[in-house]
N, C-alpha and C positions, 0 to 999 in steps of 0.2 A: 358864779353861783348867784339866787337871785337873793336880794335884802331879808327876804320873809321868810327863806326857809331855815331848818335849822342846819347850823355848820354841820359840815364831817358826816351828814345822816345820806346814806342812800337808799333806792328801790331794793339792790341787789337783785334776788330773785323772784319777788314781789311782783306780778304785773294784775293783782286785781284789780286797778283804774283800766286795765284793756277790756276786763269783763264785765263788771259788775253795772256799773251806771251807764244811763242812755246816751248817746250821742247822736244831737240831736242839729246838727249843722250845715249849712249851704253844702262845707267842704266834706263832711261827712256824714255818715248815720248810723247806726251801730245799735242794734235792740239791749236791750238789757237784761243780763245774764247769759251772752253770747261773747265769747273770744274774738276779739278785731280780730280780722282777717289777716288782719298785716304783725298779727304776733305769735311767737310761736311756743307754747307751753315750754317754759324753766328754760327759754333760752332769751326771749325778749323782742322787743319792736325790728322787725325787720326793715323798716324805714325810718328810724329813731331819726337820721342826720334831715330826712327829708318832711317828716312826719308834720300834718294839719295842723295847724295856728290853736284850734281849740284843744288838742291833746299839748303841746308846749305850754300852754298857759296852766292845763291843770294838775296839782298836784293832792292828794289827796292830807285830811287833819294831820296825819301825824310827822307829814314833812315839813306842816305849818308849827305842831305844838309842841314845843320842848319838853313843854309838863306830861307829855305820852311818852316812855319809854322806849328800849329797842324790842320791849318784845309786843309795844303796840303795833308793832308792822303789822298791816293788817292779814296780811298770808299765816301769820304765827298765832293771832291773838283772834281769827273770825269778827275782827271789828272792822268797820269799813267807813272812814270818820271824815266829810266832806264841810267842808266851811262854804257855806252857800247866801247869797242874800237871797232872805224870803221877803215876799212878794205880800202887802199888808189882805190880801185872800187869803197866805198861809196861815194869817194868825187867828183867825175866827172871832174877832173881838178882842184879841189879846194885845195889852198895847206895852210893846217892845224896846229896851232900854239901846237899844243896838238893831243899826238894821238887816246886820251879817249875826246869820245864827250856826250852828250845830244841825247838819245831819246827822244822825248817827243809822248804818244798816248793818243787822246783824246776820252775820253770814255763815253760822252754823253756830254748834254749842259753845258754851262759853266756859273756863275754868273759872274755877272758884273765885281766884286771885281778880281775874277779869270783871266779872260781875261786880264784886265786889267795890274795884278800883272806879269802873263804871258809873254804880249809885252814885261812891262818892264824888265825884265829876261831876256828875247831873245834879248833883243836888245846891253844889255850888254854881252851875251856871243858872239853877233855876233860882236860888237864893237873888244872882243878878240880876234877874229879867233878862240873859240873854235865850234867846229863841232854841229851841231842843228838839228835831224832830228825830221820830224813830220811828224803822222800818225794820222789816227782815225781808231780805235777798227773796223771790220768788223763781220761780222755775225760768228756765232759757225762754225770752221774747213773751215773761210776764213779769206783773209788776202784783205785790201789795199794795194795800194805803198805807198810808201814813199816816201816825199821831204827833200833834203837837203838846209837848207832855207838859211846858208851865202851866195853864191854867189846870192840871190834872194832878199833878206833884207839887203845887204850888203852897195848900195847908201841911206839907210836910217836914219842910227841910230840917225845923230845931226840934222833929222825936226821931231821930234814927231809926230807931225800930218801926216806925210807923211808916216811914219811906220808904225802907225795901221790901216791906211787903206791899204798896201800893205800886213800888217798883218791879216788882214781881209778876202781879196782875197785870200790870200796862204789857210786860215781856211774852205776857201768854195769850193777852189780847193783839198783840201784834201777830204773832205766830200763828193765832186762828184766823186774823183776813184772809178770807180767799183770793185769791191768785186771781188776776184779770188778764186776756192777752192783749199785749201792747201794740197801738198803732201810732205811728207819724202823723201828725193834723197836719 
């Protein structure tokens, strides 16, 4: 097992890293919101022993975060939590404590618990300065945008109250980008 993930934690029946994000590699390519080809719903990577250098190296947040629970999997909890370095374009002027930030993509509705657990999360890494992008999942072989939420939740973190409804807004302004279809450059 590797240094960084957490002990004793597995995919199980989990395979949204086969769906959800792009793959965008020599050895592969894969649209996003499309099921590798090489995997088969609730049974798993049909070439797991042989599978492409860029699927072996990626695990998605919650294999990295201890602090995400068993029911941050993200098949159980519609979170979809990728530890990505952003690229100083993703920050818009935002100058970053960390050069590995937080994707977060949401991928259907959230329970109460989740949302909730979320804010608090975000409001802690935005406290840090570490990097926090959020998305929601769009349709097979399209993409939303993205916001970078510190400099957006940034006057918020010490009124609670004042954060989750600015966190709120940000959850409803993601959900209204419209969908673009995705091409390979």
């Amino acid at each position: 097992m590797r240094a960084d993930l957490v002990p004793h934690r597995d995919c199980g029946p989990c395979n949204v890293c086969c769906k959800v994000p792009i793959i965008d590699a020599p050895e592969m390519k894969k649209m996003p919101g499309v099921l590798c080809p090489n995997c088969v719903a609730g049974v798993g990577c049909q070439i797991y022993e042989t599978r492409p250098e860029v699927c072996r190296e990626h695990y998605c947040g919650w294999r990295h975060l201890a602090l995400l629970d068993d029911s941050w999997r993200p098949d159980l909890s519609n979170i979809y939590v990728e530890l990505k370095y952003l690229s100083a374009q993703d920050y818009s002027g935002f100058t970053a404590a960390h050069p590995t930030g937080l994707r977060i993509t949401l991928l259907g509705e959230l329970s109460a618990e989740h949302t909730e657990l979320l804010a608090a999360n975000i409001a802690s890494l935005v406290a840090g300065d570490i990097p926090v992008v959020l998305t929601v999942a769009g349709p097979p072989e399209q993409m939303r945008g993205a916001l970078l939420l510190n400099p957006i939740l940034k006057p918020y973190p010490s009124d609670k109250a004042a954060f989750a409804e600015a966190l709120a807004v940000v959850f409803r302004a993601c959900r209204d980008l419209p969908a673009q279809p995705y091409a390979f450059s």
